[in-house]
C-alpha positions in Angstrom: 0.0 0.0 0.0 3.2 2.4 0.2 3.0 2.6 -2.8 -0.5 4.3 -3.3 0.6 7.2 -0.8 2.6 8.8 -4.1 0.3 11.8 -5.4 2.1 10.9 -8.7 0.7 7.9 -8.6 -3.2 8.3 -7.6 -2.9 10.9 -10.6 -1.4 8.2 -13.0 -4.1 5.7 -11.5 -7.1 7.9 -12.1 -6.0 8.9 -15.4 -5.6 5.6 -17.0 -9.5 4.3 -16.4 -9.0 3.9 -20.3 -6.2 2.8 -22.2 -3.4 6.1 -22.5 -0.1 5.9 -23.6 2.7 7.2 -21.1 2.5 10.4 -23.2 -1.2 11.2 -22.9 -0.5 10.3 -19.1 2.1 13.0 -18.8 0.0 15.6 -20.3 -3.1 14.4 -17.9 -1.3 14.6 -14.7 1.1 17.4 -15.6 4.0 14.6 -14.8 6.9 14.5 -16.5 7.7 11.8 -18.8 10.2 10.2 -17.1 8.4 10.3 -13.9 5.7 8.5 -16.2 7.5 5.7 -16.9 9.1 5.3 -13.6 5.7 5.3 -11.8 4.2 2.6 -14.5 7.3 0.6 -14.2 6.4 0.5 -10.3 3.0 0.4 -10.6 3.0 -3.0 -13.3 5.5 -4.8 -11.5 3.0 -4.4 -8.1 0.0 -5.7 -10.5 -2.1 -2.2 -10.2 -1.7 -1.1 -13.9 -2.5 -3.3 -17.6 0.3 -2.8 -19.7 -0.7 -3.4 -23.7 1.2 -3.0 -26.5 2.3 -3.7 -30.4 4.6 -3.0 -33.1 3.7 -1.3 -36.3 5.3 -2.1 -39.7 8.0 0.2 -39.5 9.1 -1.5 -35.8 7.8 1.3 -33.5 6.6 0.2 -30.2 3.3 1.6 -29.2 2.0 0.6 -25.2 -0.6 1.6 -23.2 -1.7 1.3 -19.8 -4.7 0.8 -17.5 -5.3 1.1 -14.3 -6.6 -1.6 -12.3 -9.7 -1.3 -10.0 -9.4 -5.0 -7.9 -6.0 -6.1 -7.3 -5.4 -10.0 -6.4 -4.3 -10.2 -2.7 -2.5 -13.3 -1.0 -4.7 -12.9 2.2 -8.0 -14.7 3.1 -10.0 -11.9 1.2 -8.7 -12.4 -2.1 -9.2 -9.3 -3.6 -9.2 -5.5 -2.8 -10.5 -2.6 -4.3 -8.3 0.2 -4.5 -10.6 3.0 -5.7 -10.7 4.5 -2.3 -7.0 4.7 -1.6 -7.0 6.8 -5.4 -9.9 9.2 -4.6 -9.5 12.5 -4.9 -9.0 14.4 -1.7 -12.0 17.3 -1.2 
């Protein structure tokens, strides 16, 4: 969950309810790009964002990324819903 306290983060996590690349992601959260990729590096490797991606003919890679509203958990309750960890703050 220490992960989730990064306002970088919950900004990447609410932005990506639909398939962006790391690019449209930068310009929604006013993050830089490198901070982007960092964050989604993180945030894939812990299971809390869909990576997706191909190659067109001339052998650029194109990805995107999702965020994840259930994440798998180890524990006896199986699953947990991260929505309210990402909310915004009023």
């Amino acid at each position: 969950m220490k992960i989730l306290s990064d306002e970088s983060v919950k900004h990447i996590l609410r932005s990506a309810t639909s398939p962006k690349s790391a690019y449209q992601l930068s310009k929604d959260c006013d993050v830089s790009l490198t901070t982007i990729y960092r964050q989604v590096k993180r945030l894939s490797d812990k299971k809390l964002l869909l990576v997706s991606g191909s190659i067109d003919k001339s052998g650029k890679k194109h990805f995107t990324f999702k965020s994840k509203n259930n994440v798998y958990c180890k524990c006896a309750c199986s699953t947990i819903d991260i929505s309210p960890f990402i909310e915004l703050k009023k």
